[in-house]
TORVOMI-422676 format. One record per residue: residue in one letter; x, y, z of N, C-alpha, C in turn. Coordinates in steps of 0.02 Angstrom, whole numbers, plus 32768, in hexadecimal, padded with zeros to 4 digits. Layout:
<nodes>
AXYZXYZXYZ
...
</nodes>
This chain:
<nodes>
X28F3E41AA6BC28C2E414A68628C5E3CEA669
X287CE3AAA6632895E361A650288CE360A5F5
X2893E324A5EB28A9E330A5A82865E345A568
X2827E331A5A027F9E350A56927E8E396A562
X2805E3ACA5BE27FFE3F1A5AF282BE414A580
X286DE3E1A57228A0E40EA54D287BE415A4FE
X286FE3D2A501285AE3D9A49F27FCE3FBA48C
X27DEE415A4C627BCE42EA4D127CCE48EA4C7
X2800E48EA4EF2813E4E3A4ED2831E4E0A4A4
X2875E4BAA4822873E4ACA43B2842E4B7A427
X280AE499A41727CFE4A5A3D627A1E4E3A3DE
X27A1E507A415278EE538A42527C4E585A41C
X27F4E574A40E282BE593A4042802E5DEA3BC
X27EDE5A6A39A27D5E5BEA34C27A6E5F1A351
X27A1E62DA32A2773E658A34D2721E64AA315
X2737E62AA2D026FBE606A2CD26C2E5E3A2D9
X26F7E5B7A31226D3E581A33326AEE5A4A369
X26C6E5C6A38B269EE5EEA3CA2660E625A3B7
X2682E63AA381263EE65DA35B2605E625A345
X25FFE5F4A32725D7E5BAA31825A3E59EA351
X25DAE59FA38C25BAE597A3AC258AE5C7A3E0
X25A0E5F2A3DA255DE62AA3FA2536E622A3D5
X252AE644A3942500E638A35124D7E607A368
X24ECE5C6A37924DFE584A36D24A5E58DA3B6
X24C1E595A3EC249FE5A5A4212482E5C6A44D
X249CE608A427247BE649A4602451E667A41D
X245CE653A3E62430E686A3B0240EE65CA38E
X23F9E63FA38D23C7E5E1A37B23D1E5D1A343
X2415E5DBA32C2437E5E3A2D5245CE619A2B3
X2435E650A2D22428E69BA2A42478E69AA295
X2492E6B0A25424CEE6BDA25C24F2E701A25D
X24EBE723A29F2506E74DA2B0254AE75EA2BF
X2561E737A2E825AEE732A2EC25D6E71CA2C6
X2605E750A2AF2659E721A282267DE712A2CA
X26BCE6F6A2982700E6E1A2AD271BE73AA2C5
X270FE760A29D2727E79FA2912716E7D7A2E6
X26D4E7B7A30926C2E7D1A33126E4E7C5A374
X2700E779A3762708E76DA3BC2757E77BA3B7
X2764E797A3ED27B7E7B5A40827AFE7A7A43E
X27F9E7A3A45E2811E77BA48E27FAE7B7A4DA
X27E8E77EA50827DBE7A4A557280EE7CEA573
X2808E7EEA5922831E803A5AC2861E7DCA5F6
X2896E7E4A60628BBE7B2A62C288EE794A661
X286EE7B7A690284FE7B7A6BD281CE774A6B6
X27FAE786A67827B4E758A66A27E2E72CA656
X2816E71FA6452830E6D7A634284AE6A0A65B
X2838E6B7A6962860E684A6C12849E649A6BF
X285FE602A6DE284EE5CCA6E52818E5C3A70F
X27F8E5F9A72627BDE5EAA74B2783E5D2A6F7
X2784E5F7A6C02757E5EEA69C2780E5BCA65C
X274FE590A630276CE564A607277CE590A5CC
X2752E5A7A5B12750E5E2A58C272FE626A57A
X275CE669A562272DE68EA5752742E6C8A540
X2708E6F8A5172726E724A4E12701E75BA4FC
X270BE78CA4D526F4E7D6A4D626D2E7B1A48E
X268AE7C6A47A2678E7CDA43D2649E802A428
X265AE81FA3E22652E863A3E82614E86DA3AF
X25FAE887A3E02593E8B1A3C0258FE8EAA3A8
X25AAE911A37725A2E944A37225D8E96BA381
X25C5E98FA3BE25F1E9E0A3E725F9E9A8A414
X25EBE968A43725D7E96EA46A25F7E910A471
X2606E8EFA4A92615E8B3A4A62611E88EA4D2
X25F4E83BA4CD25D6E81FA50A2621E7F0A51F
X261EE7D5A55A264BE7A5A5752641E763A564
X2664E730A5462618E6F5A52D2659E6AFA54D
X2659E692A58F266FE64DA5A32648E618A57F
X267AE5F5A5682661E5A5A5612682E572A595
X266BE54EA5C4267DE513A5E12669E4C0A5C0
X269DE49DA5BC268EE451A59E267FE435A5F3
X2655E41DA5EB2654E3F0A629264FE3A0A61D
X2673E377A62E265BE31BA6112627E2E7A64B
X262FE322A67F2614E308A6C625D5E344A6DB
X259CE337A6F72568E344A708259AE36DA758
X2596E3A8A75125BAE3DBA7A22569E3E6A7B0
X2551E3C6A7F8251AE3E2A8012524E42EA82E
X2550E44CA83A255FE480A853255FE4B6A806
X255FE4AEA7D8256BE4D3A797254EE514A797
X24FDE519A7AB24E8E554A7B5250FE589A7CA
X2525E57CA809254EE5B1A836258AE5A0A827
X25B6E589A7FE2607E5A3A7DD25F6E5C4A7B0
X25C4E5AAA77925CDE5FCA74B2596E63BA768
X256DE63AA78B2554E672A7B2259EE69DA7DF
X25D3E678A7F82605E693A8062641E69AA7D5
X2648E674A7962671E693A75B2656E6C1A751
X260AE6DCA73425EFE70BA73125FCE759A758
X25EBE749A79625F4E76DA7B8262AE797A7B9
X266CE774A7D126A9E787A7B426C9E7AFA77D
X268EE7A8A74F26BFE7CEA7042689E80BA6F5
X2663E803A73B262EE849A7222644E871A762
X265BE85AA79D2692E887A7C926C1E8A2A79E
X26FBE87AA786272AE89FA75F271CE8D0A731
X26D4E8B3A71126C5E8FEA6D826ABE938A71B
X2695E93AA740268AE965A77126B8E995A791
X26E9E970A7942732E971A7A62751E9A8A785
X2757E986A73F2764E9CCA70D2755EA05A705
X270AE9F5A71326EAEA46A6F026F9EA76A746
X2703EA5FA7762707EA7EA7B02756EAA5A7B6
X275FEA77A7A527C2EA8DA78627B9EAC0A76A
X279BEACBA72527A6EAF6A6F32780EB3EA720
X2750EB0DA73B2711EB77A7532734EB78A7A1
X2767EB56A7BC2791EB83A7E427DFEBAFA7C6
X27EBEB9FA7922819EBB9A75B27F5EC00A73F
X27C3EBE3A73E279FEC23A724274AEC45A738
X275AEC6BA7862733EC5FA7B0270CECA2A7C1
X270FECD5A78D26EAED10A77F26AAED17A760
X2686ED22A77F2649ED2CA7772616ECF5A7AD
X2647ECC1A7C2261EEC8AA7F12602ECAAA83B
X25D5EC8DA83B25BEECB0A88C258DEC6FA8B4
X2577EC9AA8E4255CEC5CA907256FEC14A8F2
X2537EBEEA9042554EB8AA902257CEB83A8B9
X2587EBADA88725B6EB9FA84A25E3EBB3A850
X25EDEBDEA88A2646EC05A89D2648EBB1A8E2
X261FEBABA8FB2638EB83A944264FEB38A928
X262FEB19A8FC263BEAD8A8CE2656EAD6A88D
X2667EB0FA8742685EB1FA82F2653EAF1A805
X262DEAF8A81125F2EAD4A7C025B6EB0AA7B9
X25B6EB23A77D2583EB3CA76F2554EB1BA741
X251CEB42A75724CEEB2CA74024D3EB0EA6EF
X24FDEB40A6C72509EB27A68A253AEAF5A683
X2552EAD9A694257FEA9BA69D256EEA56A6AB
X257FEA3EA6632555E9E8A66F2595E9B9A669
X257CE969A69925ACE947A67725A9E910A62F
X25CDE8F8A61E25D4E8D0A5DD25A8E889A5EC
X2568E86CA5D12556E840A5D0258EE7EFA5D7
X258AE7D6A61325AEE78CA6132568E752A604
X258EE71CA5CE2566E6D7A5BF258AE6C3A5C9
X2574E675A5E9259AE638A5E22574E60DA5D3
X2596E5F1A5A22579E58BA56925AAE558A599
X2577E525A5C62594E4DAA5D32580E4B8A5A9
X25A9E4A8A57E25B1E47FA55525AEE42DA575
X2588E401A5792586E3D2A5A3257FE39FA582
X25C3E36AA58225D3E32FA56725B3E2F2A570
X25A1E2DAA5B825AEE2A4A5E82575E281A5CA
X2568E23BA5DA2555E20AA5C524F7E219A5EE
X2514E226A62924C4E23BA6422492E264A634
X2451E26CA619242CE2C9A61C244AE2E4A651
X2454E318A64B2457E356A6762412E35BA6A8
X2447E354A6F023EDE351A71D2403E379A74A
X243DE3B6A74A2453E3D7A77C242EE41DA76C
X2415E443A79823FDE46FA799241BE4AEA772
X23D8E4C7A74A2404E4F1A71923FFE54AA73A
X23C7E54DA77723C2E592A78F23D2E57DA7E1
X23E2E5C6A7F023EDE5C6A83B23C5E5B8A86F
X238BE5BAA8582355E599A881233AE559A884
X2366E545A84D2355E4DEA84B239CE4D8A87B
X23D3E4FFA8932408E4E5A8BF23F4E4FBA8FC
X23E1E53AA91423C4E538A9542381E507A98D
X239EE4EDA9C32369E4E3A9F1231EE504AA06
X22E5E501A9DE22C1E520A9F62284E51AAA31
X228BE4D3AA482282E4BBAA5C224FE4DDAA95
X2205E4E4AA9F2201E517AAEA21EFE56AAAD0
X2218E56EAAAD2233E5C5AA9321D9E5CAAA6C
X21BBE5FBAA862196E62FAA7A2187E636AA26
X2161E628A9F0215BE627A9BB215EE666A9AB
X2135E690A9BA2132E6DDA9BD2185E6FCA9D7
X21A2E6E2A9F021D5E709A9FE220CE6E6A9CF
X2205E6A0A9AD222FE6A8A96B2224E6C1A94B
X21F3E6DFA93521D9E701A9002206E739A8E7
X222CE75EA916225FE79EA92722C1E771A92D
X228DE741A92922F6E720A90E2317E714A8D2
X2348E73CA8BA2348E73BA873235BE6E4A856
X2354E6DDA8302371E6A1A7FA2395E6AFA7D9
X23CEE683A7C023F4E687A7892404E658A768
X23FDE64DA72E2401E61DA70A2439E60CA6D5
X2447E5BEA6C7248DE5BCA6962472E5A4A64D
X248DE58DA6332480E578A5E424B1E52AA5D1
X2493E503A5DD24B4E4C9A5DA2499E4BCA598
X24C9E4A0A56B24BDE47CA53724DDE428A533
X24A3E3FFA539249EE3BAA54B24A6E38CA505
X24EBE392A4F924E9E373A4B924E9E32AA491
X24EBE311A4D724C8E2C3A4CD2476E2BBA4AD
X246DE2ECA4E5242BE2E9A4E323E3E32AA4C0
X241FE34FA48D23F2E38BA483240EE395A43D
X23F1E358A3F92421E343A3B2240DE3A8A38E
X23C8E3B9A3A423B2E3FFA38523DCE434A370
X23EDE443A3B5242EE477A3BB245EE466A39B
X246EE421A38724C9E40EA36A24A4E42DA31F
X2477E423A3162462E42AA2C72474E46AA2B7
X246FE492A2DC246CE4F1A2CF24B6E4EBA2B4
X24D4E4C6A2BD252BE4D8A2C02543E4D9A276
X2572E50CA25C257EE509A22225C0E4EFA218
X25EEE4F3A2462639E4DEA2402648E48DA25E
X2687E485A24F26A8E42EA26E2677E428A2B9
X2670E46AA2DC2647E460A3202612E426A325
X25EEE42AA2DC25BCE400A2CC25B5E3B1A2E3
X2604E3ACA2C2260DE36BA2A22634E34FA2EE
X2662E371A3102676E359A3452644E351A380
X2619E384A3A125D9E370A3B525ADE329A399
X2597E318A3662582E2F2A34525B0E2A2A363
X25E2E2AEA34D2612E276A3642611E26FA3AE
X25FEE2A7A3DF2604E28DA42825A6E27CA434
X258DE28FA4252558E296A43A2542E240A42B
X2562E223A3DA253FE1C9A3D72591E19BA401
X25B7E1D1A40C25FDE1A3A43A25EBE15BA45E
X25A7E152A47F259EE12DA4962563E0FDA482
X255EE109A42F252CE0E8A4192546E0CDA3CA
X255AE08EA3DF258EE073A39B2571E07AA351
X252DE059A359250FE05EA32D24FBE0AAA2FE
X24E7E0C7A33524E8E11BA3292524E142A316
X2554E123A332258AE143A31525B0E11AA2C7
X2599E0D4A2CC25AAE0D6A2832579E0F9A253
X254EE0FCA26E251EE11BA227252EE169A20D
X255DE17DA253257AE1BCA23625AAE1B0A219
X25F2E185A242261BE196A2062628E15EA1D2
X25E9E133A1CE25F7E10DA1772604E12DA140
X2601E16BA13C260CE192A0F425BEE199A0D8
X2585E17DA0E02558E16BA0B8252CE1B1A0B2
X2531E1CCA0E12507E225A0EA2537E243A0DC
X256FE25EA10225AFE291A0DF25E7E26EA104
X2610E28DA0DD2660E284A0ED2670E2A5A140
X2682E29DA15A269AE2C9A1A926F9E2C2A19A
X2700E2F9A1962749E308A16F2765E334A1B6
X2795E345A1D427A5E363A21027E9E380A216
X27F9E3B3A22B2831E3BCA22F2860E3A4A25D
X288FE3B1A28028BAE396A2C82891E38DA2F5
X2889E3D5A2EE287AE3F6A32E2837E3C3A339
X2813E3C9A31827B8E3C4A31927B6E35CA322
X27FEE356A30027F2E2FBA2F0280DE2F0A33C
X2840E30BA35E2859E2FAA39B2818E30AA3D7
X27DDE324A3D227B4E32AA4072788E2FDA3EC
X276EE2EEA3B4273FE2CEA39C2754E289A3A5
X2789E277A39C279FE217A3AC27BDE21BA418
X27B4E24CA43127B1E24DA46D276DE214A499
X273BE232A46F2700E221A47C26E0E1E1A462
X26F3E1CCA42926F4E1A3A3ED270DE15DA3F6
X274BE167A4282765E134A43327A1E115A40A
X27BAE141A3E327D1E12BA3AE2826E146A3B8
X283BE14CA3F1287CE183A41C28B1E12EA3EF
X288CE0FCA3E028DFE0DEA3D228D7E0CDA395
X28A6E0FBA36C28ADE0EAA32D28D3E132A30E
X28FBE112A2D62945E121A2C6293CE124A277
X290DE161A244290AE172A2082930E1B2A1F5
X2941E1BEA1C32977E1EAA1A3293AE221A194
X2945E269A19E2928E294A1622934E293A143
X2903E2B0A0FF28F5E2C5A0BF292AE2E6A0B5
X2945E31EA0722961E34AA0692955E38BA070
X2912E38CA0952906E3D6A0C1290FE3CAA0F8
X291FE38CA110292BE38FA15F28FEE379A199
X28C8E35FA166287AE359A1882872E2F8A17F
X284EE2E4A1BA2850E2A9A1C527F0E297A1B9
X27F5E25EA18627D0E23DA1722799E207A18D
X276FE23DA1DE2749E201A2142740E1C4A1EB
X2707E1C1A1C426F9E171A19E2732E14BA199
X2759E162A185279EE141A19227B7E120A1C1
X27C5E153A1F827D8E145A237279BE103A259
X275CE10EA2482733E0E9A2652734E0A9A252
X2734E0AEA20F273FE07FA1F02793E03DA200
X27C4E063A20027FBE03DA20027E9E025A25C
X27DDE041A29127BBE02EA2C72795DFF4A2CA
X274EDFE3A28C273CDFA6A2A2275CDF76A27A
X277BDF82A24A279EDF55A24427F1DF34A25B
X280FDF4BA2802828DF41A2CE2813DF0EA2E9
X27CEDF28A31027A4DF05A33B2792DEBEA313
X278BDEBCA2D8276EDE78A2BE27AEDE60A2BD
X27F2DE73A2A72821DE54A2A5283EDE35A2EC
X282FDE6CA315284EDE52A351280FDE14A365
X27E1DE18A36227B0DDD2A36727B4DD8FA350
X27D7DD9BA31227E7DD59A2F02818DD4BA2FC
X285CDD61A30F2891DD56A332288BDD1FA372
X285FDD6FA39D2849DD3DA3DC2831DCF7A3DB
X27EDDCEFA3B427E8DCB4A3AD281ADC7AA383
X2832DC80A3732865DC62A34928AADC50A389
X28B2DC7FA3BB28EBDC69A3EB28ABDC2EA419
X2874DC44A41C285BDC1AA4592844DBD5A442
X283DDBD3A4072829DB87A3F62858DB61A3F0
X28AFDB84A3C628DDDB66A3CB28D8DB47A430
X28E8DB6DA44128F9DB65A48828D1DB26A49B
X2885DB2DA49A2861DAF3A4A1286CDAC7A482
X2896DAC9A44D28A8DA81A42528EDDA4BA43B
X2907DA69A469293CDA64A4972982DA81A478
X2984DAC4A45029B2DADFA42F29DCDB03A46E
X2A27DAECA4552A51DB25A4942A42DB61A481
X2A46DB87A4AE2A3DDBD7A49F2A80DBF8A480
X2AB1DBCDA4772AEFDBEAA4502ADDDBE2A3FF
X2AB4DB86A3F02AABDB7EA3AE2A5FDBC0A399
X2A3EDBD2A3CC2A06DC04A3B42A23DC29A39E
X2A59DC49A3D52A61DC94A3C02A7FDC8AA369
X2AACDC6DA3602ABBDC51A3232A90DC4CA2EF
X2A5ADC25A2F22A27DC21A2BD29E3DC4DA2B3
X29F2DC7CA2F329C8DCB5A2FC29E6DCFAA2EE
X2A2CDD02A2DF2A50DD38A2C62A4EDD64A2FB
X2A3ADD46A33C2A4DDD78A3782A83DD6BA3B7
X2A8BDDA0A3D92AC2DD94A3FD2AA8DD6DA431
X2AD8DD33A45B2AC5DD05A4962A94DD34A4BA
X2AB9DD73A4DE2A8BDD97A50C2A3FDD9FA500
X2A35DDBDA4B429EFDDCAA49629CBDD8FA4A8
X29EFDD53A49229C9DD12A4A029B7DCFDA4E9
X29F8DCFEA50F29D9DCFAA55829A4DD30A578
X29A9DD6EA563297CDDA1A57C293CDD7FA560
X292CDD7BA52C28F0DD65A50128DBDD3EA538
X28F9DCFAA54E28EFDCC3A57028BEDCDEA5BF
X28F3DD04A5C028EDDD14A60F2893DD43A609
X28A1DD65A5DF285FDD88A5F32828DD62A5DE
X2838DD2AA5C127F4DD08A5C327EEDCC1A5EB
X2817DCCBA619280BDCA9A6592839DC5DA64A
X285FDC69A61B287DDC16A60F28BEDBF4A629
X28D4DC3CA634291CDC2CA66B2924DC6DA69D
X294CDC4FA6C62949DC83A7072961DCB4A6FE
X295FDCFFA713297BDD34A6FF29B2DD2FA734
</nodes>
């Protein structure tokens, strides 16, 4: 598991957050789901084949609901979760065949020969790709944008089923982040302008709201952000202060700029690089590295 998947399964950990986000995406806001609803899969559905995956509960009655983060465009995606899918609606199949050969009185014909009867359904499976990556999403979202049809008889696709996934393109789809009522919001928000400086200061200048974060939520959100070597203390709840973090970041960057220029003009002035590092408050190495990457001495 690489490390965004780790701080990925972290922030998903929360049963808030996973509720937010159905709400957010399968119910176009509505707020139907608590924290209170989603309980943990059973062993089976948890394996590492899926990123994440809950039982969440409707009533009498309860659907299967996967979320996958993806940061990369899988043009194969259709058919892994058509086969995650698949998989966890065998196993519910699985079960109920277990139980009506346990208890196999009254079954006859094809419900005694397959142990499923007519009254026996299985549990609705969804899955949310959550989709990071810098590109739109151009990989096919049904089974019939992955098959060759090439030749094939129009009339006789007509009788081929489709199946379709639910990608949520969050670079490129700001609507959906809006539905969100929890930190989900604000960390989406932060990946989605990741690659748009300007866009992303205008979020976290402070000037619209504060973006306040916990560990968990600040360690996936500066993943993306760029901000993995910036080094701020929490608050006294424990929660880290983005504007902050963003903030002490560009100013870094301006510092480390004026530095830089300040070793390279010395240098051009015919300063040893022992008297720079000296009057530049940095170590020889910093100074020769400086040098080197801007082409002034040999590496």
């Amino acid at each position: 598991m690489g490390k965004r998947d780790t701080v990925w399964h972290d922030f998903l950990q929360d049963n808030g957050r996973y509720a937010d986000i159905i709400n957010a995406f399968g119910l176009e806001g509505e707020q139907v789901v608590t924290a209170n609803d989603i309980i943990e899969a059973d062993s089976k559905a948890r394996t590492r084949l899926r990123d994440e995956v809950r039982k969440v509960v409707f009533g009498v009655s309860f659907a299967v609901i996967g979320i996958e983060n993806q940061d990369k465009i899988d043009y194969s995606m259709v058919e892994r979760i058509m086969r995650y899918e698949s998989i966890r609606y065998d196993e519910d199949r699985k079960r109920i065949c277990a139980y009506n050969k346990r208890n196999s009185n009254g079954l006859n014909g094809g419900e005694y020969m397959y142990k499923f009867q007519k009254t026996d359904k299985l549990h609705p499976v969804i899955t949310f790709v959550i989709y990071c990556g810098k590109e739109p999403w151009d990989a096919a979202t049904s089974i019939k944008g992955l098959v060759n049809t090439t030749e094939i008889p129009e009339k006789l696709l007509g009788f081929m089923s489709d199946y379709k996934i639910n990608v949520v393109d969050v670079r490129h789809n700001p609507d959906v982040i809006n539905k969100l009522k929890t930190d989900v919001r604000d960390v989406l928000e932060i990946i989605r302008c990741s690659e748009d400086k300007d866009g992303l200061n205008r979020l976290l200048s402070g000037q619209n709201r504060l973006i306040v974060l916990n560990e968990v939520a600040y360690n996936l959100a500066k993943e993306y952000a760029n901000l993995t070597d910036v080094d701020i203390e929490p608050d006294e709840k424990g929660e880290y202060d983005m504007c902050k973090a963003w903030e002490d970041m560009r100013t870094d960057s301006i510092n480390e700029g004026k530095i830089e220029g300040k070793i390279l003009a010395r240098y051009e002035d015919g300063m040893a690089i022992d008297d720079i590092a000296i009057k530049t408050g940095q170590t020889v190495d910093f100074v020769k590295d400086t040098l080197k990457n801007n082409g002034l001495v040999k590496a």
